[in-house]
GUKE-930332 format. One line per 2 residues: their letters; for each residue y, x, z of C-alpha. Coordinates in pm, 1 decimal. Example, Ala and Ser with C-alpha at 12.3 -4.5 7.8 and 13.67 -1.06 7.14 Angstrom:
2
as	-450.0/1230.0/780.0  -106.0/1367.0/714.0;
END
This chain:
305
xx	-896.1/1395.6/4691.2  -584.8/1202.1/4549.7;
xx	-556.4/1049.1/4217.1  -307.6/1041.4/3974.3;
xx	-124.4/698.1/4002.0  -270.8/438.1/3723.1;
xx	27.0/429.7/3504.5  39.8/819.5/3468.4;
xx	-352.9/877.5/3429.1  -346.0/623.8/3159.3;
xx	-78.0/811.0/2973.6  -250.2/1135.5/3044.5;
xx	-545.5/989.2/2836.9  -336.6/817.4/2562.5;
xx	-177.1/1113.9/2467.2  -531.3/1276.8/2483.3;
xx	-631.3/1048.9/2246.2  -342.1/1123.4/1980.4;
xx	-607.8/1328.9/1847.3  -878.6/1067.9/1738.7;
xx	-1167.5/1274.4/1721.5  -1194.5/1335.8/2105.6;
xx	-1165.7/922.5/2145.4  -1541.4/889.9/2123.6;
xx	-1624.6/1160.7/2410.0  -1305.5/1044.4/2656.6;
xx	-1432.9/687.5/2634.6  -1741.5/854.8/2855.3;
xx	-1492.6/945.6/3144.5  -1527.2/632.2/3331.0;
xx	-1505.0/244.6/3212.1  -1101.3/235.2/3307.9;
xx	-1041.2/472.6/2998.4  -1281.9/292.2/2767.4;
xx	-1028.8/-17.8/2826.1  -729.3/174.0/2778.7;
xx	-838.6/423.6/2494.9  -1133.5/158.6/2263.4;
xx	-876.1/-36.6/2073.7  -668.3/330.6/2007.4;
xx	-1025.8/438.2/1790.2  -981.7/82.3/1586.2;
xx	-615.4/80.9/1554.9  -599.5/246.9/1206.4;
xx	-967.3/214.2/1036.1  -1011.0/476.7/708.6;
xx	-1334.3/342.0/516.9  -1360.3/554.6/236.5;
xx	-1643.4/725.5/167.4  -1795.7/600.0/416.6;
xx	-2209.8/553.0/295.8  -2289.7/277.9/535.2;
xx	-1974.9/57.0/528.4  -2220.2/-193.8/553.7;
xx	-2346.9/-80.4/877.3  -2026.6/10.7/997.7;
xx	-1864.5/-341.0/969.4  -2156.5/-461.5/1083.5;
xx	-2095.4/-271.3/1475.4  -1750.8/-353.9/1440.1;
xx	-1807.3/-687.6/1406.9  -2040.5/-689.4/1766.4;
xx	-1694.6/-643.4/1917.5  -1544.5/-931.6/2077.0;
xx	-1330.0/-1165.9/1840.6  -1025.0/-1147.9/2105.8;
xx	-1059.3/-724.6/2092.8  -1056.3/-717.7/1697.2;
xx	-770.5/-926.9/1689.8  -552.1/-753.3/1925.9;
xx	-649.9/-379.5/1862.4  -733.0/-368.4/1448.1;
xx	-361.7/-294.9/1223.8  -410.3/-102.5/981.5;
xx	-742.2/-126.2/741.7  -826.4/103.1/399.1;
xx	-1128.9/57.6/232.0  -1323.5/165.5/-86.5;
xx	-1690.8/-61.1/-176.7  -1772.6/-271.9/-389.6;
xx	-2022.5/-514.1/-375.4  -2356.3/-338.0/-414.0;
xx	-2270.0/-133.3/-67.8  -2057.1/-370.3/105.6;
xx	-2185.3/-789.3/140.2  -1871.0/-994.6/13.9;
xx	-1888.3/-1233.8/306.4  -1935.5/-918.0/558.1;
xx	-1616.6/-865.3/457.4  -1464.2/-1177.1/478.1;
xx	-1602.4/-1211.6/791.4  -1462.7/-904.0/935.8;
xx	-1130.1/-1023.0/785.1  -1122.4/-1345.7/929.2;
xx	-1136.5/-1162.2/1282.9  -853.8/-939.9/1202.8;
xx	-559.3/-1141.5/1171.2  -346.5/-897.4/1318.6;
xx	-380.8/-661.2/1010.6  -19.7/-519.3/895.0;
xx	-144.0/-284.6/627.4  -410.0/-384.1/416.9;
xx	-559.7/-135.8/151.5  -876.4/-292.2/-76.7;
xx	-1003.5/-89.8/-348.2  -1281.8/-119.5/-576.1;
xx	-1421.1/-475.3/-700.9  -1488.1/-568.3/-358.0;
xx	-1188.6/-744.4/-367.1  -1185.9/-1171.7/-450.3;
xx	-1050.6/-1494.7/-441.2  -1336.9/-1528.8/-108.8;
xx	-1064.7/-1294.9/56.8  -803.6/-1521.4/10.1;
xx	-845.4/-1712.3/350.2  -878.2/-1465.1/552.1;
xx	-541.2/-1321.5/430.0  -388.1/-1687.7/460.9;
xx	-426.5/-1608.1/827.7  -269.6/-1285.1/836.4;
xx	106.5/-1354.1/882.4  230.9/-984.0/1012.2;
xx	107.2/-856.5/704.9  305.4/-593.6/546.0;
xx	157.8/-342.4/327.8  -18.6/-476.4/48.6;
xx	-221.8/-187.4/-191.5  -485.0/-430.9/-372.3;
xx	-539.1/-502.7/-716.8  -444.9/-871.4/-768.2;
xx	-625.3/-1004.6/-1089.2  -906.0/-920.2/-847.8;
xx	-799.6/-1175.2/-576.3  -625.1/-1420.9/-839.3;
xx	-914.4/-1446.4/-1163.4  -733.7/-1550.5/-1493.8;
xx	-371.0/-1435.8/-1331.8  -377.5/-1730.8/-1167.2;
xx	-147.8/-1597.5/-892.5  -36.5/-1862.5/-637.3;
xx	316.1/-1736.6/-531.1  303.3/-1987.9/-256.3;
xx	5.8/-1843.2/-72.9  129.9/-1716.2/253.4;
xx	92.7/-1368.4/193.5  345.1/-1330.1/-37.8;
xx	627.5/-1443.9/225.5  543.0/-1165.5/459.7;
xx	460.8/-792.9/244.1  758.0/-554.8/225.2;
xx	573.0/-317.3/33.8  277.8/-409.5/-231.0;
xx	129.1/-133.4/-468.0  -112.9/-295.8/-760.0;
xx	-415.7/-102.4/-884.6  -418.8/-306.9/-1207.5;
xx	-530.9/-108.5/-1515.2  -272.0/-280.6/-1753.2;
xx	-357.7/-316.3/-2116.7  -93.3/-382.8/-2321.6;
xx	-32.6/-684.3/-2579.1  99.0/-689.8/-2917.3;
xx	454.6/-717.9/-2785.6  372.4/-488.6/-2492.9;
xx	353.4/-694.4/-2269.5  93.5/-636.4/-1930.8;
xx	-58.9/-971.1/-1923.2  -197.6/-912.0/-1579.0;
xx	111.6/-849.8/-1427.4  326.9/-1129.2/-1563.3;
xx	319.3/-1379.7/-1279.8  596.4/-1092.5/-1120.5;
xx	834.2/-1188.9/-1417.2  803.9/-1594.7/-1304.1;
xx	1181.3/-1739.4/-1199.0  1012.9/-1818.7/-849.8;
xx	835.7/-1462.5/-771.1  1150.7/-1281.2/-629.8;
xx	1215.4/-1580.3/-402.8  901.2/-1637.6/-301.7;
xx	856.5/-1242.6/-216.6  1204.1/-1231.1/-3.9;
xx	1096.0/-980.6/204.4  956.3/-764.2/-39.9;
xx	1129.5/-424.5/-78.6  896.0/-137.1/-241.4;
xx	702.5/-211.4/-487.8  477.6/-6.8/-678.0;
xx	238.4/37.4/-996.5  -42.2/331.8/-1090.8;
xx	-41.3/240.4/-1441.9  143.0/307.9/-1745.2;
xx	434.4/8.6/-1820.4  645.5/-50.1/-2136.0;
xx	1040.5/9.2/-2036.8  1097.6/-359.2/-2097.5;
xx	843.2/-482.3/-1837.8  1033.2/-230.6/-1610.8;
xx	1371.2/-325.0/-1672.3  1290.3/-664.2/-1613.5;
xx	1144.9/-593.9/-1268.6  1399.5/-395.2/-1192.5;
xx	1671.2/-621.4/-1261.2  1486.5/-977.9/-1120.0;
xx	1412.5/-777.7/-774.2  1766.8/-695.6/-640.5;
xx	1596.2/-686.5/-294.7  1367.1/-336.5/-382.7;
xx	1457.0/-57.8/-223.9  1253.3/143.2/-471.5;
xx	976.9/82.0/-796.2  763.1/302.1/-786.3;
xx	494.3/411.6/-1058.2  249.8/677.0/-904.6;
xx	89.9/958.3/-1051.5  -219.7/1193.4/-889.7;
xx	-93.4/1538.6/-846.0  -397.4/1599.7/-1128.6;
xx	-180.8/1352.2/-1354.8  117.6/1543.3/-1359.3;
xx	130.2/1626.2/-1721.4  110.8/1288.6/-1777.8;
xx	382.4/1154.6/-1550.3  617.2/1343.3/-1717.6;
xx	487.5/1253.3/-2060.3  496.8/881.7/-1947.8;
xx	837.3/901.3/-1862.5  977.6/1102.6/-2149.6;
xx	811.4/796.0/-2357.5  967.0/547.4/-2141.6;
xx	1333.4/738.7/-2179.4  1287.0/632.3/-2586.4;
xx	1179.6/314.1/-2556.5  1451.4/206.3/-2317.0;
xx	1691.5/431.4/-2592.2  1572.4/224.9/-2839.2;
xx	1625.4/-85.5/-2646.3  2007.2/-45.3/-2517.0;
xx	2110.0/113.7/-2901.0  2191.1/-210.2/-3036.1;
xx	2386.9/-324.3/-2746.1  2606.8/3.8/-2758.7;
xx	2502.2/77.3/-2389.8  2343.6/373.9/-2232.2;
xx	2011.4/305.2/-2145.6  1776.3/461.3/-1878.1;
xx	2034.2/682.5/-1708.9  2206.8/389.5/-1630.7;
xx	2029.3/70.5/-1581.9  1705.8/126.4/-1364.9;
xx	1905.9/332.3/-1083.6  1562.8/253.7/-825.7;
xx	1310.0/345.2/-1033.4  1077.2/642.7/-932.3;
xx	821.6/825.9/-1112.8  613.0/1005.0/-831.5;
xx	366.8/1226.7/-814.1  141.2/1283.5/-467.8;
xx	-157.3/1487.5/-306.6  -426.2/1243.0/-228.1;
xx	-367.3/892.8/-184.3  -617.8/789.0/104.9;
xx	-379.7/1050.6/316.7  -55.4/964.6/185.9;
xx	-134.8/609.4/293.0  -231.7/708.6/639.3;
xx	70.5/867.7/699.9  280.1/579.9/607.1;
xx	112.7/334.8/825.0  114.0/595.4/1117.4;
xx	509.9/597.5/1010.7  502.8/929.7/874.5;
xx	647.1/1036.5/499.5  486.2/917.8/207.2;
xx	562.8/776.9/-115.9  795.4/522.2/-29.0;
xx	1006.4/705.5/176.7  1021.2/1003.9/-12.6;
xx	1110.0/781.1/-347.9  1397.7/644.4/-93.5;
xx	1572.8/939.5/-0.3  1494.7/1028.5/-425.3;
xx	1739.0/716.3/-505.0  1924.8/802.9/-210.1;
xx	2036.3/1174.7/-358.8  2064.2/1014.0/-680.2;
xx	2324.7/754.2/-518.4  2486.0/1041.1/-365.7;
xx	2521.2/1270.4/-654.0  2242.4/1526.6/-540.2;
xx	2013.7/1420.2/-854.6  2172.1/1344.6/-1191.7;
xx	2167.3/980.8/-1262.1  1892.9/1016.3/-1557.1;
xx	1620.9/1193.6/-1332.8  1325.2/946.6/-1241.5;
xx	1090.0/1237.3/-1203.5  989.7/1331.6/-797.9;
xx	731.2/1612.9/-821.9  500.7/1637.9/-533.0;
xx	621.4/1798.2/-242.2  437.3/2084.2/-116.6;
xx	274.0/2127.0/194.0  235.8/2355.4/443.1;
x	-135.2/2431.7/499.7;
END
């Protein structure tokens, strides 16, 4: 009985495999497709509500350290530390260097992290809440994964000063941060800012693309009360200079509202639409005319069940 030549049986089972869920049971045909189709299951690794991350991390980790680091990219995950050992973690961390999108959430996150992401240089999607990693905003801007990220979206829960100021996120507002994040292009925020923090992002990183501040589709009301609220402050803030305010000085900034998160990040790192790209063609139509230059607000978009 002939066979299929190699090269053509292998794609036969990759494409197979596009669906995830039948990885696990083609990995049974024979040991040739367990070495073509193993690091395909561990490509893109989803660990949210997960019981046993624990015990998952733990099996993961049995893997060789040469297979983690050439088949793990793409990593969510949602602990914290009373289901999740910090150094399990870090361990598993250290043996994925070839990470390029990186999602931590919860208080699992800390400066014991740091290392390992020292070592991951292709990393470019940062989602992490960063007073977490860097206690007393003491945020290194020269640690070396600040050179690589394109996109970074912080979790911080901002709580604003006297002068309204988000003292957690003021080590972006440093002389050295836009320099020192060169490559950085979206950047993004699920709390509520005061228009002058904003403005000043906006106008220190010329290299964004977008700014993004994200709302749950469950938030909506509150998205667009945000950014009616942020419309008079940055009023009040241009009136003595005679100029025009919002409509015309933070051209990239998007207020967005999505479905669920843990899906809309999946389908950015599997180079799908998401946020980002959706705010991008937003400031794209605005550039073009399509959307009138004082609309920040891009509902969700609907999907097709």
């Amino acid at each position: 009985m002939s066979r299929l030549p190699t090269e053509l049986e292998r794609l036969v089972f990759e494409c197979a495999a596009v669906n995830r869920s039948r990885i696990p049971t083609l990995l049974l045909v024979a040991h040739r497709v367990r070495i073509w189709l193993e690091p395909i299951l561990y490509h893109l690794l989803l660990l949210n509500g997960v019981r046993s991350i624990e015990s998952v991390l733990t099996v993961i980790l049995s893997k060789p350290p040469s297979f983690l680091e050439s088949a793990v990219r793409h990593l969510l995950l949602y602990s914290s530390p009373f289901s999740l050992k910090p150094d399990t973690l870090s361990q598993f961390l250290h043996r994925c260097p070839g990470i390029t999108s990186l999602s931590l959430i919860g208080d699992i996150t800390g400066p014991h992290l740091l290392p390992a992401l020292a070592q991951m240089r292709s990393l470019r999607r940062l989602s992490i809440e960063m007073k977490l990693l860097f206690p007393d905003s003491q945020v290194d801007l020269d640690h070396p994964l600040f050179a690589s990220i394109t996109h970074l979206d912080l979790f911080e829960e901002v709580y604003l000063d006297e002068e309204d100021e988000p003292n957690d996120l003021l080590w972006l507002l440093r002389p050295q941060a836009p320099a020192k994040m060169a490559n950085l292009e979206y950047l993004g925020f699920n709390t509520q800012l005061h228009a002058s923090f904003l403005c000043a992002v906006h106008d220190r990183y010329e290299q964004l693309r977008v700014l993004v501040l994200g709302f749950t589709a469950t938030d909506e009301e509150s998205a667009v009360g945000f950014l009616e609220e942020v419309t008079e402050q940055t009023a009040a803030m241009f009136e003595e200079d005679g100029e025009k305010g919002m409509g015309v000085g933070m051209e990239r900034l998007v207020v967005a509202t999505y479905d669920n998160p843990y899906q809309d990040w999946e389908r950015g790192v599997r180079g799908g639409e998401d946020v980002w790209t959706r705010a991008e063609e937003f400031v794209r139509r605005k550039r073009g005319g399509e959307v009138a230059a004082g609309d920040y607000y891009m509902p969700i978009k609907k999907r097709q069940s």
